[in-house]
N, C-alpha and C positions, 0 to 999 in steps of 0.2 A: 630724226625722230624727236619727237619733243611730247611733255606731259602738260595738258592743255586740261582749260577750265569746261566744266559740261555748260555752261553756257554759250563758248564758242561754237560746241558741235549740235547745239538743239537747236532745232529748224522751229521746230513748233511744242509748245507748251500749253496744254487747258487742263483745266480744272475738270470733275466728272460732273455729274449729273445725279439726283434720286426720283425726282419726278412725282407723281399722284399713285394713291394706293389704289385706286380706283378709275374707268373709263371717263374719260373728258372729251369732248367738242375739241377737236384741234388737235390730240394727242397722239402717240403712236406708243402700241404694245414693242418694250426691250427688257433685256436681261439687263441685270446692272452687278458688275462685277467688283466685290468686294476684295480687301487684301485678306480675310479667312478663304476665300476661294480658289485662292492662288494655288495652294499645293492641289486640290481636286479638281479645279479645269485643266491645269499640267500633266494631270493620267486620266483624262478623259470622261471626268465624271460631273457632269456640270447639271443634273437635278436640285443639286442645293442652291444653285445662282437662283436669286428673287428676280423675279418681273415685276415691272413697272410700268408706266404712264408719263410719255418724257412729250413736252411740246415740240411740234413738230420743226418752228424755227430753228429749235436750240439743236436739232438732232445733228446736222450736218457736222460742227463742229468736232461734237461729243464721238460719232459712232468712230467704232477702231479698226482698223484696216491693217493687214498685216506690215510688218515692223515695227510698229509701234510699242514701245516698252509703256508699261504701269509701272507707279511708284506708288507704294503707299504712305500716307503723308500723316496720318494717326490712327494710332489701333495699340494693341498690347496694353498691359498692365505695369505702370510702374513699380506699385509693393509689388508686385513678380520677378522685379527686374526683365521685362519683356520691351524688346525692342519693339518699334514701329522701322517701317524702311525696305520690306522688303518688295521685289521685285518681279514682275513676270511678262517675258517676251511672248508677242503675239504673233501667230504665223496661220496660215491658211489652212491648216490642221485646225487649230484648235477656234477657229471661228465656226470650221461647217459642224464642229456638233454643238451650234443653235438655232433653234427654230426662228427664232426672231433676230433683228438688227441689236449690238451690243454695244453701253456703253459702259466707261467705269465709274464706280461709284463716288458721293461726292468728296468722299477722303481719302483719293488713288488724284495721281497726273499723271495728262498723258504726254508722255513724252517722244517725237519724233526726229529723227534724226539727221544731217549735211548726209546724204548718202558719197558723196562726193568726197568725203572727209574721213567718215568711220560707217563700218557694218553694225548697222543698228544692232545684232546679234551680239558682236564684241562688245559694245556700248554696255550691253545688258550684264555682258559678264563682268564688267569693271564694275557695276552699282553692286551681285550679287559677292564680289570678293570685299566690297567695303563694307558690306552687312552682315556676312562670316567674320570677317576682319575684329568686327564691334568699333569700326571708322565712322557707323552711323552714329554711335553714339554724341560725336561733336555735334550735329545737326540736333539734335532733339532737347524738347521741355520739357522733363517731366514733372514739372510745377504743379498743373489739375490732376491728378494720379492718372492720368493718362499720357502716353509716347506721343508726342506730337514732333513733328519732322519739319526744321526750317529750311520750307525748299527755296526762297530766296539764296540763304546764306550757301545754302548745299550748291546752289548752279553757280555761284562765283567763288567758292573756297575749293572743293573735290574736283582732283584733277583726273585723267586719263592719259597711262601713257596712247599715244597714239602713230604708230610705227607704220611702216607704208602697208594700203591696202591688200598686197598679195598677201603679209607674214600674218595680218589680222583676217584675214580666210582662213590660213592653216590653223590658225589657234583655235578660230569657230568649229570648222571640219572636227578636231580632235576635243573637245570639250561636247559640243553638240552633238556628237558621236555617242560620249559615253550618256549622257542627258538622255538621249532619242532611244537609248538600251533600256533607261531608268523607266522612263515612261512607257514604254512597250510593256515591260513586265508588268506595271501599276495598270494596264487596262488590260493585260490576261488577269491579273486579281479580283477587279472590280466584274467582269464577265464571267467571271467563277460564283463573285458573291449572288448577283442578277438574276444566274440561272438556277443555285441550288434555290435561290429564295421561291423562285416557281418550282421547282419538283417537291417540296417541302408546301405550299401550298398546294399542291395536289394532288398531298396524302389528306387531306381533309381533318389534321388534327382539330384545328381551331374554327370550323367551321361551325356557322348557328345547328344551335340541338346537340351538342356533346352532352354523354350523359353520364361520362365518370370524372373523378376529382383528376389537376395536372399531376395530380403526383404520385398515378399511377408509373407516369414515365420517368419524371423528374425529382429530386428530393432538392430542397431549399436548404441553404446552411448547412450541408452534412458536416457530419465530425470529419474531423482532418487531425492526424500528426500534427504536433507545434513544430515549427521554422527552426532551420539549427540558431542557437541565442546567439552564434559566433557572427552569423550574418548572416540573410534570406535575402533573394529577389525581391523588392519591394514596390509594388505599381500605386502611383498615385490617380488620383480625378485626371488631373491634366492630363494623365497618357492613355487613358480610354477611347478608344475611337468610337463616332457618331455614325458612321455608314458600314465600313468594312471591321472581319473580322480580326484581323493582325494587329497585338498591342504593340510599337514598334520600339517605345523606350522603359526602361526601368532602372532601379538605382540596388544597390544591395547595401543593408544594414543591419543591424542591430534589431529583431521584432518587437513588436510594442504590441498595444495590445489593437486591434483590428479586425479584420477579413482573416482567413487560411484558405490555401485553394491548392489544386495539384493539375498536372498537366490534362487535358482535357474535360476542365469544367470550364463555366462562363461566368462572368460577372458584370451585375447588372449594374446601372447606377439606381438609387432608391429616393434622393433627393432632388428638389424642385432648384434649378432648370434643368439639374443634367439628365435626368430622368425624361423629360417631354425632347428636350436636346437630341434624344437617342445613343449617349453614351454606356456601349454594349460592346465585350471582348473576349474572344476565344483566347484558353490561354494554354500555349504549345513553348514558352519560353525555358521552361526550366529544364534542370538533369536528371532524367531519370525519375525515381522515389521521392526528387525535394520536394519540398514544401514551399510555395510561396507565401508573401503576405502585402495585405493593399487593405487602404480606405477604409473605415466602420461605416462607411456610407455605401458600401457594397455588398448587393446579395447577392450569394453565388449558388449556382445551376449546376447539378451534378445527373448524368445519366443515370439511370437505374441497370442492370447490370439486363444484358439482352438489348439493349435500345443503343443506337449509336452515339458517341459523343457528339457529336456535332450539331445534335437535334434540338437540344435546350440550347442551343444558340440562336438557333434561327425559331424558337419560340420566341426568344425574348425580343428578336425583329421583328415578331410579326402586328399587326397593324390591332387585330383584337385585344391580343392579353397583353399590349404597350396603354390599350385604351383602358381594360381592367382597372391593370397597377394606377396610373393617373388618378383616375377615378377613386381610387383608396387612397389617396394618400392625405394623411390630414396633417395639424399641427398649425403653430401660427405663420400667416402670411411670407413668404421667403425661404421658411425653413418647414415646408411641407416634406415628411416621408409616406414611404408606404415598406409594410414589416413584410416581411416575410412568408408569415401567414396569411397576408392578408392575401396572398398569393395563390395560397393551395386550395380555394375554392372556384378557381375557375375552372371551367368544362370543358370536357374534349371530347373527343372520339380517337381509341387505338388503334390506330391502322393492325392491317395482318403482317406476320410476320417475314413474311418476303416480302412483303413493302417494304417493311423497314429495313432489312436486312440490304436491300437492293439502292437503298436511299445510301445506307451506310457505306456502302461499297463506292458509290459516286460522292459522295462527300467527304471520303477519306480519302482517296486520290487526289482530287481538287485540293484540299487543304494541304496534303503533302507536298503538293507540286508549288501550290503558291507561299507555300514554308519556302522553297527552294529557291523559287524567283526573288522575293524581299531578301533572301540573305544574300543572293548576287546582287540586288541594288545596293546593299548596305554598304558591298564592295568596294564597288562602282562608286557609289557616294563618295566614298570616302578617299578614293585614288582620286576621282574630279578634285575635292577643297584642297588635296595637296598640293595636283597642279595650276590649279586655277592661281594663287598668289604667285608664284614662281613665272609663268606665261604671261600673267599679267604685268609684271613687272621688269619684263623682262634678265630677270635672273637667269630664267631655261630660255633655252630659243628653239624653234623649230627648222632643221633642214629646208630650204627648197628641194621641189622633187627635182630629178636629174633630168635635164632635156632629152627631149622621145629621139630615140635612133633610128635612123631607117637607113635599109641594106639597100643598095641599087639591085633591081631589077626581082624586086621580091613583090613589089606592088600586084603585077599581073598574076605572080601565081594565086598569093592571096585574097585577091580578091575572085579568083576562080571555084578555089572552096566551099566558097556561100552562095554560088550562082544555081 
């Protein structure tokens, strides 16, 4: 067993591709996969990957075939203290949900692997345990306020242990295990979020010709209880999610002055980009009666009492009153808002009330169910990072399985059974 440099075990290294915004002579239509895309093509959600226009010489190189790992080589925010570096293994799953040939984008490598040496897979797991670790750190510049990743130094300084290929299966087996549970659950969420967002489209709230104000259903800003001063839940911009409803991180402090919000309101973002971005969050995080507190750059969406909670959620996704608020928002360049009011004049139609009743009923169960899924992932997450450094390191080892027994003379019965 010996820990070896990622230069010894990459077979092949390229750079990505961006290609033309638009059709060319010579071209071919690809998705081009960025390191933001990494955690959403991982649960199955790859709407947000950009297409492109890549020359058709360059493609062969570039397109990615399953094993192939991504390295993202710059991204993150320095003043954030945000890394660049992370990682994502490619596998025949997550290729067929593209319509077109994929390549990665041109600040991702690809990197392929000695199959003969190590399981591309395991490979993958050693990059993600050096980017939990903060081992990435050694590779990066953050000089231009941006994480950039020296992948020269990185393929000849970071090592791998690499242990004979049967113990580096078992390791894959029981890590890809718990990974393949994580992701399962993230594509019953995203298939949750898909469908309410069509049974919600057609109730017809938002459709042309509504002819009462939103807030017959909705109140903007409602008064809220203040936050206990000892310490509140506190959601910042960063943890707003852009597609799905589940805000997944939050800090607790001390309130300031801000947002107030209680378990099943929304919060929208109100500011230019996060606002066009789609950052939009149901929020089901707290205990009980508390009170949370986030952002002064967030307005929050409160049901009216009869209307289900979930609905001013999926208003605020929907594709009209997103074009509305844009549309209002003023101020100088950068720091465009739009208030709150500027809100309560767009139009609707109230559906009947077993519509909604019957909408609530299906939107309450999906959100409850997929509350239950992300906190098993959370789990799951979190049992993976523990053993991921210990496996990798071989600190922990894994058993070989016990060689198969066979009884003499059991073959013919056995195989009688299934006949």
């Amino acid at each position: 067993m010996s820990l070896r440099p990622y230069r010894d075990l990459v077979s092949f290294a390229r750079g990505g591709g961006w290609g033309s915004d638009r059709p060319l002579d010579g071209h071919d239509r690809v998705a081009v996969i960025r390191g933001t895309d990494f955690a959403g093509v991982r649960a199955g959600r790859t709407d947000a990957v950009p297409h492109r226009w890549e020359k058709r010489p360059a493609l062969p190189q570039r397109l990615l075939r399953p094993g192939d790992v991504l390295l993202e080589i710059s991204g993150g925010s320095a003043a954030r203290g945000q890394s660049t570096g992370r990682s994502l293994f490619v596998d025949a799953e997550l290729l067929s949900g593209f319509d077109h040939p994929v390549i990665p984008a041109s600040f991702c490598r690809v990197l392929r692997f000695d199959t003969s040496l190590v399981e591309p897979r395991y490979a993958y797991y050693g990059l993600l345990d050096m980017y939990l670790s903060g081992r990435v750190r050694a590779y990066e510049n953050q000089s231009t306020g941006i994480s950039n990743f020296g992948f020269d130094g990185f393929l000849g300084a970071e090592r791998l242990r690499v242990p004979p290929l049967d113990e580096q299966r078992r390791i894959v087996a029981l890590l890809g295990a718990l990974d393949d549970r994580i992701g399962g659950n993230e594509r019953v969420v995203n298939a949750y979020e898909d469908l309410l967002r069509a049974e919600f489209a057609a109730l017809g709230v938002t459709a042309v010709g509504g002819t009462v104000p939103v807030t017959e259903l909705v109140e903007f800003n409602p008064r809220t209880p203040p936050p206990d001063p000892a310490g509140a839940p506190y959601v910042d911009m960063a943890a707003l999610p852009t597609r799905v409803a589940a805000i997944r991180t939050w800090s607790r402090r001390p309130p300031r002055s801000g947002s107030r919000f209680r378990n099943g309101d929304t919060l929208l973002a109100r500011i230019t980009p996060c606002l066009e971005n789609g950052k939009t969050g149901y929020v089901d995080l707290l205990a009980g009666d508390e009170t949370g507190a986030g952002s002064g750059e967030f307005i929050v969406l409160r049901a009216r009492p009869g209307v289900p909670p979930q609905l001013p959620y999926f208003l605020a996704r929907d594709g009209r009153f997103r074009a509305h608020a844009i549309q209002r928002m003023a101020g100088s360049t950068g720091r465009q808002r739009v208030h709150a009011a500027d809100l309560a004049d767009f139009r609707i139609t109230v559906p009947g009330p077993r519509a909604l009743a019957v909408f609530g009923d299906r939107a309450g169960a999906a959100f409850a169910h997929a509350a239950a899924l992300l906190a098993e992932s959370r789990s799951l997450t979190e049992l993976r990072d523990v053993l991921l450094p210990e496996l990798m390191s071989g600190r922990q080892s894994l058993p070989a399985p016990a060689p198969a027994c066979t009884i003499e003379g059991t073959d013919e019965a056995a195989s009688s059974v299934y006949e």
